[in-house]
PDB file of N, CA, C and O in Angstrom:
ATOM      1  N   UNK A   1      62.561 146.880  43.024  1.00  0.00           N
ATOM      2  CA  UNK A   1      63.531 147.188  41.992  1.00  0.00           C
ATOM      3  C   UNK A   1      64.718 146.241  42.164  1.00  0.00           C
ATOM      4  O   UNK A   1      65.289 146.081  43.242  1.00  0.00           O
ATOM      5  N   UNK A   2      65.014 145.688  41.145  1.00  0.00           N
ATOM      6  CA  UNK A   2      66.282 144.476  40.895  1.00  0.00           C
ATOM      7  C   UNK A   2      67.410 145.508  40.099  1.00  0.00           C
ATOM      8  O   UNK A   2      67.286 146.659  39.679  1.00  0.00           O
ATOM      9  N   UNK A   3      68.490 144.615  40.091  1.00  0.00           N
ATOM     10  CA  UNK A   3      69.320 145.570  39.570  1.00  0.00           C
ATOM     11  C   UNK A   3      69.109 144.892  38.287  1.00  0.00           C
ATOM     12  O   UNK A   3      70.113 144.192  38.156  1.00  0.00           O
ATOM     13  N   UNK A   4      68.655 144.787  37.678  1.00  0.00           N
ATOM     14  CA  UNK A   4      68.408 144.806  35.901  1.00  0.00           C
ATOM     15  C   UNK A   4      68.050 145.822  35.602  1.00  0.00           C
ATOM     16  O   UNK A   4      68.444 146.423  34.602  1.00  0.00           O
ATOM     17  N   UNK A   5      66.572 146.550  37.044  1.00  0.00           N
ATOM     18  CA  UNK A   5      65.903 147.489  36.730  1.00  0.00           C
ATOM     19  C   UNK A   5      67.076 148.920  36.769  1.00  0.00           C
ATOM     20  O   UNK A   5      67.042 149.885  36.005  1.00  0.00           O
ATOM     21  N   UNK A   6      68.127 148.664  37.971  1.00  0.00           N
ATOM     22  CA  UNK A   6      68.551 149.636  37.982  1.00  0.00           C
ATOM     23  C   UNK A   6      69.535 149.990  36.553  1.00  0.00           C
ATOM     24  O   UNK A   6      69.289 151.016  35.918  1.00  0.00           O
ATOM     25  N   UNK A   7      70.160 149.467  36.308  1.00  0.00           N
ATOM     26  CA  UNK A   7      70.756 149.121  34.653  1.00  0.00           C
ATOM     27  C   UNK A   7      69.801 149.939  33.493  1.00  0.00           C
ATOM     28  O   UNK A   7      70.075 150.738  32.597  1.00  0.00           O
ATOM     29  N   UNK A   8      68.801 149.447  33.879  1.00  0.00           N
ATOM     30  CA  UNK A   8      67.890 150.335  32.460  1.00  0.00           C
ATOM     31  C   UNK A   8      67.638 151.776  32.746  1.00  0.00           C
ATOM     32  O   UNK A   8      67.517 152.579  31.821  1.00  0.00           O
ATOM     33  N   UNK A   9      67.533 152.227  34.347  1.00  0.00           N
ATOM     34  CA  UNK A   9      67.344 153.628  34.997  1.00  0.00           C
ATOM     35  C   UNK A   9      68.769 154.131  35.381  1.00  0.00           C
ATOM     36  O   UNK A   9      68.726 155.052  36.197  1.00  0.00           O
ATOM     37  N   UNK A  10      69.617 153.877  35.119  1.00  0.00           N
ATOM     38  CA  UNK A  10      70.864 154.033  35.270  1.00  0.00           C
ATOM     39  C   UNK A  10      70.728 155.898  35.343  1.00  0.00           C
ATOM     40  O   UNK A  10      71.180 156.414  36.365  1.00  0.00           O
ATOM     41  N   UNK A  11      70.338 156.495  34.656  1.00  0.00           N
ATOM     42  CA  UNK A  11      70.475 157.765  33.966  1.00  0.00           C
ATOM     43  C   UNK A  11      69.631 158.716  35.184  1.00  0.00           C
ATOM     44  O   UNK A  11      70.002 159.832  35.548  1.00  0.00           O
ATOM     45  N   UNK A  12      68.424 157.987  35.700  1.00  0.00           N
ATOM     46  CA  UNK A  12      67.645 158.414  36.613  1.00  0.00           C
ATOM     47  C   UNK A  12      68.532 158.415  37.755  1.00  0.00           C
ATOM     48  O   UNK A  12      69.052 159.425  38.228  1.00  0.00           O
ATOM     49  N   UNK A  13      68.652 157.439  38.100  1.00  0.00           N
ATOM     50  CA  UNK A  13      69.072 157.088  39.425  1.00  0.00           C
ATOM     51  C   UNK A  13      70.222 157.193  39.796  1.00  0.00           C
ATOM     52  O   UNK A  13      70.510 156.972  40.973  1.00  0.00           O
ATOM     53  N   UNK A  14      71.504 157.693  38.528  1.00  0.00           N
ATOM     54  CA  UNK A  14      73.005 158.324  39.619  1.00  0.00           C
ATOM     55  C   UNK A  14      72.858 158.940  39.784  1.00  0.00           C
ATOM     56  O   UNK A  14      73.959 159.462  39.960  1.00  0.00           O
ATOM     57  N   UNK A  15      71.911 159.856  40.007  1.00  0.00           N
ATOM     58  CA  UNK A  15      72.081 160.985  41.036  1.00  0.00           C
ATOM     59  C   UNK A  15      71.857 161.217  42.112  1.00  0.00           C
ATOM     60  O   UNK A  15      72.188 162.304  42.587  1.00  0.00           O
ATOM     61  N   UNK A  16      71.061 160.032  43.028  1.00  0.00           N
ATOM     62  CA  UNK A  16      71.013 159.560  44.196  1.00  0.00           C
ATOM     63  C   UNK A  16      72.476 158.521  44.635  1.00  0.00           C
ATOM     64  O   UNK A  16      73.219 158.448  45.613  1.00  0.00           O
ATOM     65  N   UNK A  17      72.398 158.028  43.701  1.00  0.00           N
ATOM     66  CA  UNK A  17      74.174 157.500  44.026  1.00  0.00           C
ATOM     67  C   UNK A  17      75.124 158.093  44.456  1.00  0.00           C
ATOM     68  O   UNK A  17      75.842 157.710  45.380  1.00  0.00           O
ATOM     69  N   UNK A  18      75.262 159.369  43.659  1.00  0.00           N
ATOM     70  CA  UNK A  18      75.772 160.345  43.961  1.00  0.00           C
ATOM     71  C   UNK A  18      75.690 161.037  45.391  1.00  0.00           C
ATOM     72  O   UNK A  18      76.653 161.076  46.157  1.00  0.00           O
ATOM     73  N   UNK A  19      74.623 161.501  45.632  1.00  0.00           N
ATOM     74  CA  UNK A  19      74.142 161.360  46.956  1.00  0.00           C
ATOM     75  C   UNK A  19      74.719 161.205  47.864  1.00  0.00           C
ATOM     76  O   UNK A  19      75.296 162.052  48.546  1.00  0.00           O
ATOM     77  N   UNK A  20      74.626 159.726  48.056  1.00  0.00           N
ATOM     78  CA  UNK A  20      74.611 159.027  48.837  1.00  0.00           C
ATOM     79  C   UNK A  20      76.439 158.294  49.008  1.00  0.00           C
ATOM     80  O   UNK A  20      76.847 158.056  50.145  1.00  0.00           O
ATOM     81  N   UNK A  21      77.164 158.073  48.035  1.00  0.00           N
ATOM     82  CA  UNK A  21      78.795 158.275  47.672  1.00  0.00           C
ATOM     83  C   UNK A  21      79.128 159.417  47.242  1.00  0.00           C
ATOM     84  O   UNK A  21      79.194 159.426  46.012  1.00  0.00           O
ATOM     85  N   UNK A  22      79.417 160.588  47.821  1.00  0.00           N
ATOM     86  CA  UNK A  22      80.080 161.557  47.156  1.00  0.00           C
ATOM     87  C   UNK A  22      80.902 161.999  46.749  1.00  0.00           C
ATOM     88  O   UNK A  22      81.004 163.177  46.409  1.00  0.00           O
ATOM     89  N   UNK A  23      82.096 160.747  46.647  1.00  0.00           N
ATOM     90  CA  UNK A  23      83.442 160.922  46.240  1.00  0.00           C
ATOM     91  C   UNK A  23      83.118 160.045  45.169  1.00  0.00           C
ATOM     92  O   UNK A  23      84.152 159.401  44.991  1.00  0.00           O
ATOM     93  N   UNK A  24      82.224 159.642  44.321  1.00  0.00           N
ATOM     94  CA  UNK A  24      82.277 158.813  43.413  1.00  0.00           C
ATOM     95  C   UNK A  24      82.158 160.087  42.461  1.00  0.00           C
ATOM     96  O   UNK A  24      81.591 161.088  42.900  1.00  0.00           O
ATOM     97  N   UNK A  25      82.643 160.076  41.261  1.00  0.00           N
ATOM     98  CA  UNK A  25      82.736 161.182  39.975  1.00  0.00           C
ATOM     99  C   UNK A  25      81.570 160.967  39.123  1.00  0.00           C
ATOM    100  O   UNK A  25      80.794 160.026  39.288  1.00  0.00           O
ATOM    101  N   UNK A  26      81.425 162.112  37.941  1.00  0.00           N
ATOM    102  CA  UNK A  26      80.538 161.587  37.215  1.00  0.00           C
ATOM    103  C   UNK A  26      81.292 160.618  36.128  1.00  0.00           C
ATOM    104  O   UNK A  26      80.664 160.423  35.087  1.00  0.00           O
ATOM    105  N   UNK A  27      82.240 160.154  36.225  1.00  0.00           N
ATOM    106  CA  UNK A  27      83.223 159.758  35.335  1.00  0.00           C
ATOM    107  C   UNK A  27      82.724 158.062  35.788  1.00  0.00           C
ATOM    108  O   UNK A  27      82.419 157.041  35.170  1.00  0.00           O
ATOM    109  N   UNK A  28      82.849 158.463  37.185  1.00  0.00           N
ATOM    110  CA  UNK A  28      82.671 156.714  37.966  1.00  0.00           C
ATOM    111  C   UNK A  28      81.621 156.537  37.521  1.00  0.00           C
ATOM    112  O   UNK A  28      81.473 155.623  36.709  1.00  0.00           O
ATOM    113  N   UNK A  29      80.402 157.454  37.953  1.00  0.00           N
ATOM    114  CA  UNK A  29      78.927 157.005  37.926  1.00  0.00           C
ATOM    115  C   UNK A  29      78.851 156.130  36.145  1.00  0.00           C
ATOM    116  O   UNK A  29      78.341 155.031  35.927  1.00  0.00           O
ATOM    117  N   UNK A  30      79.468 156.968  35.207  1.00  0.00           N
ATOM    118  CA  UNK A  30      79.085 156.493  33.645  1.00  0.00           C
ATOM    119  C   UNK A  30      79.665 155.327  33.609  1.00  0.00           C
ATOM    120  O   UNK A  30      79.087 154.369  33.096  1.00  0.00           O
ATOM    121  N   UNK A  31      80.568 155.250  34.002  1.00  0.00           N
ATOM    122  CA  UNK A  31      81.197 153.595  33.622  1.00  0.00           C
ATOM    123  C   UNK A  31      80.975 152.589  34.624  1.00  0.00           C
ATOM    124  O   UNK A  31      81.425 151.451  34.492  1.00  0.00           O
ATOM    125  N   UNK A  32      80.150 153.039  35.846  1.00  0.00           N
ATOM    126  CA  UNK A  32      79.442 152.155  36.358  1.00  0.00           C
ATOM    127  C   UNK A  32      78.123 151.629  35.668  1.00  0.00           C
ATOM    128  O   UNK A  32      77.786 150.450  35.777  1.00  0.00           O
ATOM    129  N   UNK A  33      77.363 152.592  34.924  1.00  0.00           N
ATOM    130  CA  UNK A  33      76.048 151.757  34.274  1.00  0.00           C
ATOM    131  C   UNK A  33      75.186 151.293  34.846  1.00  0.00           C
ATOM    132  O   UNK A  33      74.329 150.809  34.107  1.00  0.00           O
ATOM    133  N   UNK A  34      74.962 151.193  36.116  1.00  0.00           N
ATOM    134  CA  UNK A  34      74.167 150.488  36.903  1.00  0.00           C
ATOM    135  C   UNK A  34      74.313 149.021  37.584  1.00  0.00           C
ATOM    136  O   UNK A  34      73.615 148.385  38.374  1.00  0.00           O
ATOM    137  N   UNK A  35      75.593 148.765  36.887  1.00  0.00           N
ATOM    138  CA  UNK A  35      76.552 147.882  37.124  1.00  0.00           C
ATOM    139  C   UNK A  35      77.024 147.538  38.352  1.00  0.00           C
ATOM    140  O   UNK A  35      78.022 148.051  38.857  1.00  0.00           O
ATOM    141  N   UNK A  36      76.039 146.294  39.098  1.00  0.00           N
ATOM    142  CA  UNK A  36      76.260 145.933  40.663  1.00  0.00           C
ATOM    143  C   UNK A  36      77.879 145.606  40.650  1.00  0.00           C
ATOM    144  O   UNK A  36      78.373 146.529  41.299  1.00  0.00           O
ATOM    145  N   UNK A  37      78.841 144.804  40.253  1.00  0.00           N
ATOM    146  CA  UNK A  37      79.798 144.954  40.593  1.00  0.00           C
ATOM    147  C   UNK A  37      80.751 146.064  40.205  1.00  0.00           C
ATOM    148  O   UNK A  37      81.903 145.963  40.626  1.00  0.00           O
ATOM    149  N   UNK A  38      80.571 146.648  39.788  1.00  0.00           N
ATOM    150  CA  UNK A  38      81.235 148.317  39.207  1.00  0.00           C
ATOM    151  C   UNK A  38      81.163 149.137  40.240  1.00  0.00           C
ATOM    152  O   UNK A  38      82.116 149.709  40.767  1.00  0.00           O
ATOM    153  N   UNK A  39      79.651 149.230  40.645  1.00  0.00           N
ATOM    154  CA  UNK A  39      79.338 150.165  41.684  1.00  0.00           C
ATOM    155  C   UNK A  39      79.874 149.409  43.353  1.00  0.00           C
ATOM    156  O   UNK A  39      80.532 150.121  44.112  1.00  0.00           O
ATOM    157  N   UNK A  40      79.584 148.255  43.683  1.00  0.00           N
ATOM    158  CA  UNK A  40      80.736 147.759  44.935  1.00  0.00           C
ATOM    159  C   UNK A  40      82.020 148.121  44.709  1.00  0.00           C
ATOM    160  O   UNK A  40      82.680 148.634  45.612  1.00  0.00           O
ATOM    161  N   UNK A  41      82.473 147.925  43.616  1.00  0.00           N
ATOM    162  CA  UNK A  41      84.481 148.102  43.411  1.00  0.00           C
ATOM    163  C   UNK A  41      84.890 149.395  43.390  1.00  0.00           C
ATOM    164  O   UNK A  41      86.019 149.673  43.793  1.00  0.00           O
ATOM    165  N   UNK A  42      84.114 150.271  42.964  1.00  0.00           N
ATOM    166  CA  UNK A  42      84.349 151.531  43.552  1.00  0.00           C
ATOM    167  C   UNK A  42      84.095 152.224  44.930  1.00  0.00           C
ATOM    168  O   UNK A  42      84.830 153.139  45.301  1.00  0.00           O
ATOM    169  N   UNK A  43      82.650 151.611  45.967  1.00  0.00           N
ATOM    170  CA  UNK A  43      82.769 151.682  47.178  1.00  0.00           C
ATOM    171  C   UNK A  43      83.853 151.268  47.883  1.00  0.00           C
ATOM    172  O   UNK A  43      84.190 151.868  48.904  1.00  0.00           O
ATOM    173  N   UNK A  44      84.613 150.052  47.362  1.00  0.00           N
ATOM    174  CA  UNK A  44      85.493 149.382  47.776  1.00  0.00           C
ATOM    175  C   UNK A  44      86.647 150.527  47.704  1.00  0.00           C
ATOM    176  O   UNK A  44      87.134 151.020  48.722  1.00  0.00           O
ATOM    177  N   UNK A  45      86.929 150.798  46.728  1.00  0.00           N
ATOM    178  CA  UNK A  45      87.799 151.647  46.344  1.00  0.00           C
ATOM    179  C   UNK A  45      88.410 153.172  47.088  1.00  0.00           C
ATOM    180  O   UNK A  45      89.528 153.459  47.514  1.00  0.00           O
ATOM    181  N   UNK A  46      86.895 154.099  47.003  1.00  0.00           N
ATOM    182  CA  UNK A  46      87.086 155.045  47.731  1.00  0.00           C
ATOM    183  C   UNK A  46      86.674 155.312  48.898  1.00  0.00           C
ATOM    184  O   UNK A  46      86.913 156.408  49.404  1.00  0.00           O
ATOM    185  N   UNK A  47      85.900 154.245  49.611  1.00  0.00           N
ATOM    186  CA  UNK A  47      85.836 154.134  50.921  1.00  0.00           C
ATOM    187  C   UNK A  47      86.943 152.962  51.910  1.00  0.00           C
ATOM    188  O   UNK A  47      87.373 153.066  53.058  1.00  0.00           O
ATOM    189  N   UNK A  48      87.037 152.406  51.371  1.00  0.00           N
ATOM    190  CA  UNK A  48      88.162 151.299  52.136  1.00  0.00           C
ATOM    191  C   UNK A  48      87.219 150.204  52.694  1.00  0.00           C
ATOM    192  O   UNK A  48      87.608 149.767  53.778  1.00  0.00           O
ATOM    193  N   UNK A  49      85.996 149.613  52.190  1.00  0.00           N
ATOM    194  CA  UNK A  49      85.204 148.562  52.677  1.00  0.00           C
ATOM    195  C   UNK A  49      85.849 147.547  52.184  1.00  0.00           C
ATOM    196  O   UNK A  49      86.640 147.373  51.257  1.00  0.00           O
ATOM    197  N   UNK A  50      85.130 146.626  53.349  1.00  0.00           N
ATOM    198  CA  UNK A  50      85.201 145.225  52.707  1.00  0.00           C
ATOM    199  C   UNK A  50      84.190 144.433  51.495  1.00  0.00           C
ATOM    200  O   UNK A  50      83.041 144.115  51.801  1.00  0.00           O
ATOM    201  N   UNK A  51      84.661 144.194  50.307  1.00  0.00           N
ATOM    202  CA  UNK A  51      83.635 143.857  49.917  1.00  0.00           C
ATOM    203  C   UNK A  51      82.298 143.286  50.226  1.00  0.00           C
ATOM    204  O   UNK A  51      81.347 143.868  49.704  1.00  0.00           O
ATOM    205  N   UNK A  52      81.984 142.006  51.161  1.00  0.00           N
ATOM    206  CA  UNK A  52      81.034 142.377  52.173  1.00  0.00           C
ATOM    207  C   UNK A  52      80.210 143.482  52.557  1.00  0.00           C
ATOM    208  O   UNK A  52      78.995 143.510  52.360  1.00  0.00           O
ATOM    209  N   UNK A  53      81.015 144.591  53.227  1.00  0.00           N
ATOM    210  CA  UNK A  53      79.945 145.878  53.321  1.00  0.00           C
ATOM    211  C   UNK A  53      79.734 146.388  51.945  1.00  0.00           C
ATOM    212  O   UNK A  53      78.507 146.335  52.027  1.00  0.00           O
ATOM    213  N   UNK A  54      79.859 146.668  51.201  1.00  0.00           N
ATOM    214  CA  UNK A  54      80.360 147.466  49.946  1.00  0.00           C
ATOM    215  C   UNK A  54      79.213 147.118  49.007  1.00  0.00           C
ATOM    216  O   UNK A  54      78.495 147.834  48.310  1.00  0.00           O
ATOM    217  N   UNK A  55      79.271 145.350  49.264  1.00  0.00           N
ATOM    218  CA  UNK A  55      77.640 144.590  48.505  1.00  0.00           C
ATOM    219  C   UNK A  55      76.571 144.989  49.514  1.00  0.00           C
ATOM    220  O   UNK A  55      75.577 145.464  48.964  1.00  0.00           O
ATOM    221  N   UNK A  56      76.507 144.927  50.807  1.00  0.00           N
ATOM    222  CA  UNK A  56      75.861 145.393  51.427  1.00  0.00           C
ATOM    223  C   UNK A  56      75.047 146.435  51.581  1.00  0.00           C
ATOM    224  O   UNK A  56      73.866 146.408  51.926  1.00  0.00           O
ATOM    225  N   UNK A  57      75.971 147.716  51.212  1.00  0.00           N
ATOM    226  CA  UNK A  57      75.085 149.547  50.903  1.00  0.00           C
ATOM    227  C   UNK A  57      74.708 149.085  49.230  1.00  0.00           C
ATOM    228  O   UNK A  57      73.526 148.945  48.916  1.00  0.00           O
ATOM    229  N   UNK A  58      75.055 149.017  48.911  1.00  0.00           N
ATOM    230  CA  UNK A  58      74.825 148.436  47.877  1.00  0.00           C
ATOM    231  C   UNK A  58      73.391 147.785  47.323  1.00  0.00           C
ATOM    232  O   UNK A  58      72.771 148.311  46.400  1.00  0.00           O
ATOM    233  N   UNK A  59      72.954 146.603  47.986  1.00  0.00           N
ATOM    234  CA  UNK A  59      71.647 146.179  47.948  1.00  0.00           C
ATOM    235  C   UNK A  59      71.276 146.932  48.979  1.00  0.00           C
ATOM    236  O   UNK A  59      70.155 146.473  49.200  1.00  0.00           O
ATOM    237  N   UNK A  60      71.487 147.970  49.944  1.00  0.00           N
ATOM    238  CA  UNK A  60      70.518 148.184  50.827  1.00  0.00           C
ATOM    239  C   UNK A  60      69.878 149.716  49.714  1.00  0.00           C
ATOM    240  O   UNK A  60      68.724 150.131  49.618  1.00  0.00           O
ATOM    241  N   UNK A  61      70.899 150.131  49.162  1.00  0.00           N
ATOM    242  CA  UNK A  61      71.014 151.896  48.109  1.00  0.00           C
ATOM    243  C   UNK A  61      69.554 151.242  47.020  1.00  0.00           C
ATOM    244  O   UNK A  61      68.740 152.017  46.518  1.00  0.00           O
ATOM    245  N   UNK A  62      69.505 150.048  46.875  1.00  0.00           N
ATOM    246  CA  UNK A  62      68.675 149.312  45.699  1.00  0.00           C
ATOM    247  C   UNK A  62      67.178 149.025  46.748  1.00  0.00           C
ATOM    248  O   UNK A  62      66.008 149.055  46.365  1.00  0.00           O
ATOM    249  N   UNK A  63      67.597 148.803  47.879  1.00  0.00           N
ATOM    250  CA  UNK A  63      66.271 148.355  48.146  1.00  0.00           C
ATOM    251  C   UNK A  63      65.688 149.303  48.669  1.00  0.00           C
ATOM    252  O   UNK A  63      64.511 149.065  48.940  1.00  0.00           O
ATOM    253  N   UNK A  64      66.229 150.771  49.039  1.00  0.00           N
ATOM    254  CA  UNK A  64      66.018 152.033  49.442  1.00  0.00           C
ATOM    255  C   UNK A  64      64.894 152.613  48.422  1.00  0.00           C
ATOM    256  O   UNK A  64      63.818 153.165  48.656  1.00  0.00           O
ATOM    257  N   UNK A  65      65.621 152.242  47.061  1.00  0.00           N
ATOM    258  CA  UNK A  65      65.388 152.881  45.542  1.00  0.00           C
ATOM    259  C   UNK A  65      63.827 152.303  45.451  1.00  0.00           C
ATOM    260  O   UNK A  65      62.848 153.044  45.366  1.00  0.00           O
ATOM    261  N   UNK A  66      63.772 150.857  45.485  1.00  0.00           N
ATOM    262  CA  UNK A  66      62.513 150.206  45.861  1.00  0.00           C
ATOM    263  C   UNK A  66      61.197 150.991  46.473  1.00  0.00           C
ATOM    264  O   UNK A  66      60.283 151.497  45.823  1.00  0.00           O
ATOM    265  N   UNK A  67      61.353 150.950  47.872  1.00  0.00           N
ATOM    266  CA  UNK A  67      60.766 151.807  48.554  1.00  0.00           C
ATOM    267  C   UNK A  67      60.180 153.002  48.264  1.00  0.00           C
ATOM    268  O   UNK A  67      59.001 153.349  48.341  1.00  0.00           O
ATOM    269  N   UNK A  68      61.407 153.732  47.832  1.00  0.00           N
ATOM    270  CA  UNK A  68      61.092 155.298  47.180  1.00  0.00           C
ATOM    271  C   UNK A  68      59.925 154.840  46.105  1.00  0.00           C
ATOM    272  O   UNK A  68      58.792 155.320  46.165  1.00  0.00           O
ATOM    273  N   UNK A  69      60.203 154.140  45.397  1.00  0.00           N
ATOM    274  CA  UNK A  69      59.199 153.939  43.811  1.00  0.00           C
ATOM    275  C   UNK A  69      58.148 153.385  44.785  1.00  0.00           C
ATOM    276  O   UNK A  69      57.485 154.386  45.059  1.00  0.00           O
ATOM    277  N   UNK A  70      57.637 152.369  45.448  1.00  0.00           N
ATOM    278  CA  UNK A  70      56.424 152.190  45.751  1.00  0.00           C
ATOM    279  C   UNK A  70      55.545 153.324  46.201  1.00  0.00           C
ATOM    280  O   UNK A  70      54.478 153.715  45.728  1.00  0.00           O
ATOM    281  N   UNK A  71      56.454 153.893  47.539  1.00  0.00           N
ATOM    282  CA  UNK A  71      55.453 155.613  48.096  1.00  0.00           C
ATOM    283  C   UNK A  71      55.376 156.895  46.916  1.00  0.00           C
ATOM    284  O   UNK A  71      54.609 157.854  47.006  1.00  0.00           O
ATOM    285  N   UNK A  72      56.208 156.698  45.971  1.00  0.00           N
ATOM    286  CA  UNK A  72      55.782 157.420  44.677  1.00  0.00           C
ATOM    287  C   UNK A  72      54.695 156.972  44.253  1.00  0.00           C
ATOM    288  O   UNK A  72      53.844 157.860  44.205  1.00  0.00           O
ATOM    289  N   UNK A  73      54.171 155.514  43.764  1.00  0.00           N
ATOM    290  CA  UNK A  73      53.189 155.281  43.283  1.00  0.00           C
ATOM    291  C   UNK A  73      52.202 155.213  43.957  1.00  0.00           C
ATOM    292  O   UNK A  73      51.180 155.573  43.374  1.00  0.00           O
ATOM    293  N   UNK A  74      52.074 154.840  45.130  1.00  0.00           N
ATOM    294  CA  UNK A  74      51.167 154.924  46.041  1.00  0.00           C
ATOM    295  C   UNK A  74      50.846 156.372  46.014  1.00  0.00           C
ATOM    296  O   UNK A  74      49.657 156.473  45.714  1.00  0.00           O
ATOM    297  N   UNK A  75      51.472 157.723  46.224  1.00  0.00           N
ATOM    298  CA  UNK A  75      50.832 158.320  46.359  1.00  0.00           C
ATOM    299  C   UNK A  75      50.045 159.250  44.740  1.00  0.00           C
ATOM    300  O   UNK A  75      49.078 160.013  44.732  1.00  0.00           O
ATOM    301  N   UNK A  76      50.652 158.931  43.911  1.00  0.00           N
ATOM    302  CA  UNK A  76      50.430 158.805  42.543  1.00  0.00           C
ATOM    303  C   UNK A  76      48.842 158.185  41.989  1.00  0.00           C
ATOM    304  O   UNK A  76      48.095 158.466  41.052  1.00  0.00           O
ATOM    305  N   UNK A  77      48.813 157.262  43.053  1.00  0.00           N
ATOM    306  CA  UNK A  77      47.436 156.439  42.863  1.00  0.00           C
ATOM    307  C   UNK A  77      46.408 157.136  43.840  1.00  0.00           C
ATOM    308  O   UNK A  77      45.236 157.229  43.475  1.00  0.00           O
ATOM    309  N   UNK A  78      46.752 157.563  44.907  1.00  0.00           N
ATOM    310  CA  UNK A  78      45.907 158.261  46.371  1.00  0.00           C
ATOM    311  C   UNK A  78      45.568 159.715  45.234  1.00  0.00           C
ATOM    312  O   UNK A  78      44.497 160.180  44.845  1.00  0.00           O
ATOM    313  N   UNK A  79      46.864 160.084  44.983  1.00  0.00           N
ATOM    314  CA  UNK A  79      45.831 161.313  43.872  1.00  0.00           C
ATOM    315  C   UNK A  79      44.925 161.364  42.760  1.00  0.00           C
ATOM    316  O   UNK A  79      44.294 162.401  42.558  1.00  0.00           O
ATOM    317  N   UNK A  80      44.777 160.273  41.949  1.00  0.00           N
ATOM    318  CA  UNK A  80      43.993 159.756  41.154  1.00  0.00           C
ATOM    319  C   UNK A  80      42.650 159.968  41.706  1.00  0.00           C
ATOM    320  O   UNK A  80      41.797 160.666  41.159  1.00  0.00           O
ATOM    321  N   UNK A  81      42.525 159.446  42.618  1.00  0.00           N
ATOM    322  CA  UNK A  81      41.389 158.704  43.429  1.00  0.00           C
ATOM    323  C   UNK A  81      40.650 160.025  44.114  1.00  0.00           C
ATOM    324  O   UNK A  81      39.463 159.987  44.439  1.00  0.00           O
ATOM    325  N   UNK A  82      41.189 160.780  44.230  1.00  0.00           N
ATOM    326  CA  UNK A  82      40.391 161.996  44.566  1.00  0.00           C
ATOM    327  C   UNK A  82      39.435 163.022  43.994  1.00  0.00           C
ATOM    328  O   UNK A  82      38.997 163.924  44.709  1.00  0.00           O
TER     329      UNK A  82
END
């Protein structure tokens, strides 16, 4: 998952954002959009990172998201098959 993808799942996926920042609002989450620099400037914001870390959880929250969707489909496909 790229963040283009996350942009189009935007709707799916703040709620693991959420999660995972819990001082971010649903106010933040909407006007973030899926929006990689939206979503750093507010880590930045209410955590006190350096931008550095901030891009950092950031692509790691995306490549997490990744992961999750492959062992979804994988096991999506393992049930098929039975």
């Amino acid at each position: 998952m790229n963040w283009d993808q996350v942009e189009g799942k935007w709707k799916q996926i703040k709620g693991k954002a959420k999660e995972k920042w819990g001082k971010l609002t649903d106010d933040d989450l909407n006007v973030i959009d899926g929006r990689r620099n939206f979503l750093v400037g507010k880590i930045q914001e209410y955590y006190g990172t350096s931008r550095e870390i901030s891009e950092r959880e950031a692509d790691e929250f995306v490549k997490n998201l990744k992961e999750e969707q492959k062992q979804q489909e994988k096991a999506q496909s393992a049930g098929r098959s039975r």
